[in-house]
N, C-alpha and C positions, 0 to 999 in steps of 0.2 A: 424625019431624018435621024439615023442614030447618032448618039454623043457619045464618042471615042470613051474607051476603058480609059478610068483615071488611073493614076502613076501608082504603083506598089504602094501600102499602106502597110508601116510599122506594126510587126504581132506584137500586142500588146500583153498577151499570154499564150507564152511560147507551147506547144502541145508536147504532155507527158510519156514517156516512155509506152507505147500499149496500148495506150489511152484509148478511147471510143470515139469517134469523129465527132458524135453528137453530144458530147460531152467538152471536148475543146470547142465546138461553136457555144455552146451555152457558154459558155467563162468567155469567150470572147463579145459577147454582146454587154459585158459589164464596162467593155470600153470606151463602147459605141451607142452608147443612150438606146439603141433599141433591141425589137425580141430576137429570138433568135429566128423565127420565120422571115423579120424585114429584113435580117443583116444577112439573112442568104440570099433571099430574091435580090438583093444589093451587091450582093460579090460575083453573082451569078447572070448577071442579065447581061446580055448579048443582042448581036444581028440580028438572030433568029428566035430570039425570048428566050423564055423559062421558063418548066413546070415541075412545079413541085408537088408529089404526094407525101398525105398524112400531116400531122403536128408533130412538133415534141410531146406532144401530149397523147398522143397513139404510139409511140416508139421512142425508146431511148437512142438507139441508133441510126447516123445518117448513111446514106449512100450514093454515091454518087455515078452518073456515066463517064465516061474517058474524056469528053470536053466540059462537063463540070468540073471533074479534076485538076486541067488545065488552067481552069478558068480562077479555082482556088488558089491553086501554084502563083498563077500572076498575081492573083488581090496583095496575096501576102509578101510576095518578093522572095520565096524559098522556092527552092528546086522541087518538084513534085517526088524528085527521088528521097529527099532528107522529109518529106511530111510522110511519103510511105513506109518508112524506116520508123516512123515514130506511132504513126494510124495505123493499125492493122488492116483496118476492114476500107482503106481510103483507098487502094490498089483492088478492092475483091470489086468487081462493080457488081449490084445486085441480078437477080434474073430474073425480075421485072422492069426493072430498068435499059430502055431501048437505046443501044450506040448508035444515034443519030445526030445532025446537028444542030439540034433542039439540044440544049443544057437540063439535063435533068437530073433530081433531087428527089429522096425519099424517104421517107421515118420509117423504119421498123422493129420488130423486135430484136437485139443481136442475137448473131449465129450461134452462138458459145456462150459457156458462163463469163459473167464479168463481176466484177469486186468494185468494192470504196475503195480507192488506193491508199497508200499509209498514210496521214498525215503528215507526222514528223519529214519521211523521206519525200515527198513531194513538195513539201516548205510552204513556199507565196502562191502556190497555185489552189491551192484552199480558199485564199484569202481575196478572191475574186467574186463569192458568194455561191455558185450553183457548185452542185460537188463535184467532186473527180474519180469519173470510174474508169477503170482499167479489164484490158482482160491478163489472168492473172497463166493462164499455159496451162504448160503440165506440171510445175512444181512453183507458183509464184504465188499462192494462195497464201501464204506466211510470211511478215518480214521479221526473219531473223533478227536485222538490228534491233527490233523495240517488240520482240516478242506479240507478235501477236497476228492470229488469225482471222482474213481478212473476209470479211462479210459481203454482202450485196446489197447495199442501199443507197439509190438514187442522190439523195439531197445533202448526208452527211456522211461523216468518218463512222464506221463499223465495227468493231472487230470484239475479237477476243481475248484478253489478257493469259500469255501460257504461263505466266513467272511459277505458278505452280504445279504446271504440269510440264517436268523437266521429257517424259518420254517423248512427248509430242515435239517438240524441237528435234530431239536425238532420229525420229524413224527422219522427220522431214531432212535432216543433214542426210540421211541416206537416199532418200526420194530423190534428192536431188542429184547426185552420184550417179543412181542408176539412171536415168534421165538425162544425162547426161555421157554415159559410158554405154548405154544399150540404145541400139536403133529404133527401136519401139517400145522405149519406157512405158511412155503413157499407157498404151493398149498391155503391157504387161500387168499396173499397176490396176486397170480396171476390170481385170481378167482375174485377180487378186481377190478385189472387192465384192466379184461374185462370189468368189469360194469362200470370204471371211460371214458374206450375208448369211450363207446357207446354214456359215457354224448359229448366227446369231438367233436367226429364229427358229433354232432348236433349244432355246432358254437353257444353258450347260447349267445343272446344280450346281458342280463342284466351281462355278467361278464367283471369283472375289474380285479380281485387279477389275474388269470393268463396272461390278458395283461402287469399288471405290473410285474410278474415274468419273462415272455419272454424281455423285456425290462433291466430289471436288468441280467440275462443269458447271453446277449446279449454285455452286456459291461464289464463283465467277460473276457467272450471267445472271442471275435472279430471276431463273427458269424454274419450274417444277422437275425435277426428275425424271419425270414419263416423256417430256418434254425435248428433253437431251436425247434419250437412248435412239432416234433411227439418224439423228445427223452422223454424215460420213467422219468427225472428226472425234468419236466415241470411240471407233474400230479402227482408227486411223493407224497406231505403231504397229498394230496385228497385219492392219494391210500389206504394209510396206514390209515386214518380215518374210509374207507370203511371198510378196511382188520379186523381194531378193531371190530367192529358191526359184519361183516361177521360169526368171528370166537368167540362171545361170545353168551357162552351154553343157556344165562339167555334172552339175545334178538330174540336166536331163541325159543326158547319157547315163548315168548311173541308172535313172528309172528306168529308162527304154530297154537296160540289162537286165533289171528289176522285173522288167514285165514278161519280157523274151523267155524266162529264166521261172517265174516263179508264179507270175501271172497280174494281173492288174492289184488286186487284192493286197498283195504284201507289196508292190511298190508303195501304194496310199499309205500302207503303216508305216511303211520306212519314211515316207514324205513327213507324217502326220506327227513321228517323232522326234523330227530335227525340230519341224514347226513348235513344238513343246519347250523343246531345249530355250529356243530363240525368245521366247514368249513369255518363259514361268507359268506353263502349266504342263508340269510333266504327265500329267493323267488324259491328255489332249486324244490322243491315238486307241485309247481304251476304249473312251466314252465313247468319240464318233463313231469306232469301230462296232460297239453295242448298238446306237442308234442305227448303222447301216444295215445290220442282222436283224433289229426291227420294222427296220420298211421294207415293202414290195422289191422285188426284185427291180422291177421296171424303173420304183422312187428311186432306188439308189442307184441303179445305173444312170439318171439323170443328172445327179450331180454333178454341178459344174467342175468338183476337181477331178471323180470322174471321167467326164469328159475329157479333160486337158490332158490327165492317163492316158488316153484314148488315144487322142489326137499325137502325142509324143512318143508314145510306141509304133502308131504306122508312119510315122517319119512324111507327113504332110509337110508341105511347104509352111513357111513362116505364116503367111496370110492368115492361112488356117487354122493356127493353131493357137492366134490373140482373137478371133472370133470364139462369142459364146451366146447358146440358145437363151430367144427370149422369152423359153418361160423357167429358167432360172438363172436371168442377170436378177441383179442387185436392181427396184422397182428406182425408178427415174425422180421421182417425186414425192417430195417429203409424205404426204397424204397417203400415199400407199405405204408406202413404210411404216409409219406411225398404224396403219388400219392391222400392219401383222406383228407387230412389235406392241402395242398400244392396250388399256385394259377396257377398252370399248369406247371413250372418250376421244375417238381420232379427231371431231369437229374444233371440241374444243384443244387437245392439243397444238392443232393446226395453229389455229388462232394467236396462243401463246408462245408458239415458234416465229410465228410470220411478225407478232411483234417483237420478238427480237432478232432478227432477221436468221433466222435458222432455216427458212425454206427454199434459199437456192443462191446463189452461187461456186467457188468450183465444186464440182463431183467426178470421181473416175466413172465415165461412163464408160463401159467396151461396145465394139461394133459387133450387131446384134445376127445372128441366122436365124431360119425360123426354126419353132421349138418343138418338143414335142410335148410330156407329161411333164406335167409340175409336179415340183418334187415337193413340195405341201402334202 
């Protein structure tokens, strides 16, 4: 005979902004003397049972079907509407996960990047023992108040002290602007990140500001140099200077006259010399313009900014024109990066990024078409 759901039970750790489900069950099993596997087969058991796949220990993230969310809703005595306001991924149900009425539960990898959320701004939810990760969006990867760029690691607080890197605050106050004022920020800014890679693993002589960024990074973190140069947060002010330009209506009309008018070629310069202006490197538009006269016709029609020339002169719809080929997006995974940026030691870089948590968390990724030549 089944024994009636007991009465709503007081959340003893209320779930943070963003937060990851399987991150607010872990802090909440510190209340409840047991793991987090028993205290869900516990909130979750019903009529008709429950099954759960994986551990916490195969995925950070939970997922649940439409009557285990239910089922959540009641344990806790909160509306399922104000925990999916707070859980992102507590509304997504997974697509393994069967809508039946069977309560099911699942660990797996999250969908997205996720971060250690600040400590300061999350206060007593730290103080439950298991960490607090969050997913951080399109511009949450920084908290402004306490300066600092937020990491990816499971068990404790992460981040990066910017006190001395005043630019990286300043693009992110913009990041966030646009992200806020453009419909597709984000795919704008990862559209950006292709065109800043393509400058980066062309090693410019004439640059100084990101020597001396990697240098300043570098005694932050107690990283090696080599170490710093493929993390997104190296090219981060460049990105977001692109990202501006990228996604302003009034520039690509300018190019699209530009191109109309004069041909792909001289809008890139015209692009390439604002981008200079923005930047402090007024030699920006030379040198690339040198480099693109030295590669194949084909390499440098491949470019991803290029491309987006391309796409802004035949006046495609929007969709089209925050899509870019993937075989010159910006590579997804520290390891690749580091293997074209790197002086042959990618293994060991890896290693000394992964122990400082440099190998993932957020990244502008863009949505990818297929490619043709790599512009390598």
């Amino acid at each position: 005979m089944h024994v009636p759901h007991p009465a709503p039970v007081p959340v003893l750790h209320a779930p943070v902004r963003q937060e990851l489900t399987g991150s607010w069950i872990r802090r909440m099993t510190t209340g409840f003397g047991l793991s987090a596997q028993d205290l869900l087969r516990a909130v979750l058991d019903g009529p008709h049972g429950v099954h759960v796949t994986g551990t916490p220990k195969t995925g950070l993230e939970l997922f649940l079907n439409v009557p285990a969310q239910a089922a959540m809703a009641q344990f806790t005595g909160t509306p399922l509407s104000r925990l999916t306001s707070m859980l992102p991924s507590l509304a997504a149900c997974h697509s393994r996960l069967e809508d039946a009425p069977l309560r099911r539960a699942a660990w797996y990898t999250p969908g997205t990047a996720w971060v250690a959320a600040c400590p300061p701004c999350t206060g007593r939810a730290w103080l439950a023992g298991p960490g607090v990760q969050v997913y951080p969006g399109a511009a949450g990867h920084i908290c402004r108040r306490h300066r600092r760029w937020l990491l990816a690691r499971a068990g404790k607080p992460a981040g990066i002290a910017l006190q001395s890197l005043p630019e990286i605050l300043a693009a992110h106050q913009r990041h966030v602007a646009l992200v806020r004022t453009h419909p597709r920020g984000g795919d704008v800014v990862a559209v950006a990140a292709a065109v800043v890679w393509s400058w980066q693993v062309q090693r410019w002589r004439s640059e100084t500001i990101w020597q001396d960024r990697v240098r300043r990074l570098a005694a932050v973190t107690g990283c090696p140099p080599a170490a710093i140069v493929p993390h997104a947060l190296l090219a981060y002010p460049e990105t977001i200077a692109v990202a501006r330009l990228l996604g302003d209506g009034r520039w690509q009309q300018r190019l699209r006259l530009s191109v109309a008018t004069a041909g792909a070629a001289a809008a890139e310069r015209l692009f390439l010399q604002e981008v200079g202006v923005r930047t402090g490197r007024p030699w920006l538009a030379g040198w690339l313009g040198a480099c693109s006269r030295a590669r194949s016709w084909e390499a440098a029609r491949a470019d991803p900014l290029r491309q987006w020339l391309l796409t802004v002169a035949d006046g495609t719809n929007d969709d089209h024109l925050w899509m870019v080929d993937q075989s010159v997006a910006r590579p997804a995974e520290y390891s690749d990066r580091a293997a074209l940026l790197g002086d042959g030691r990618t293994r060991a870089l890896s290693e000394q990024a992964r122990a400082a948590f440099l190998t993932s968390g957020w990244e502008p990724l863009p949505s990818l078409r297929p490619g043709r030549a790599p512009y390598l």
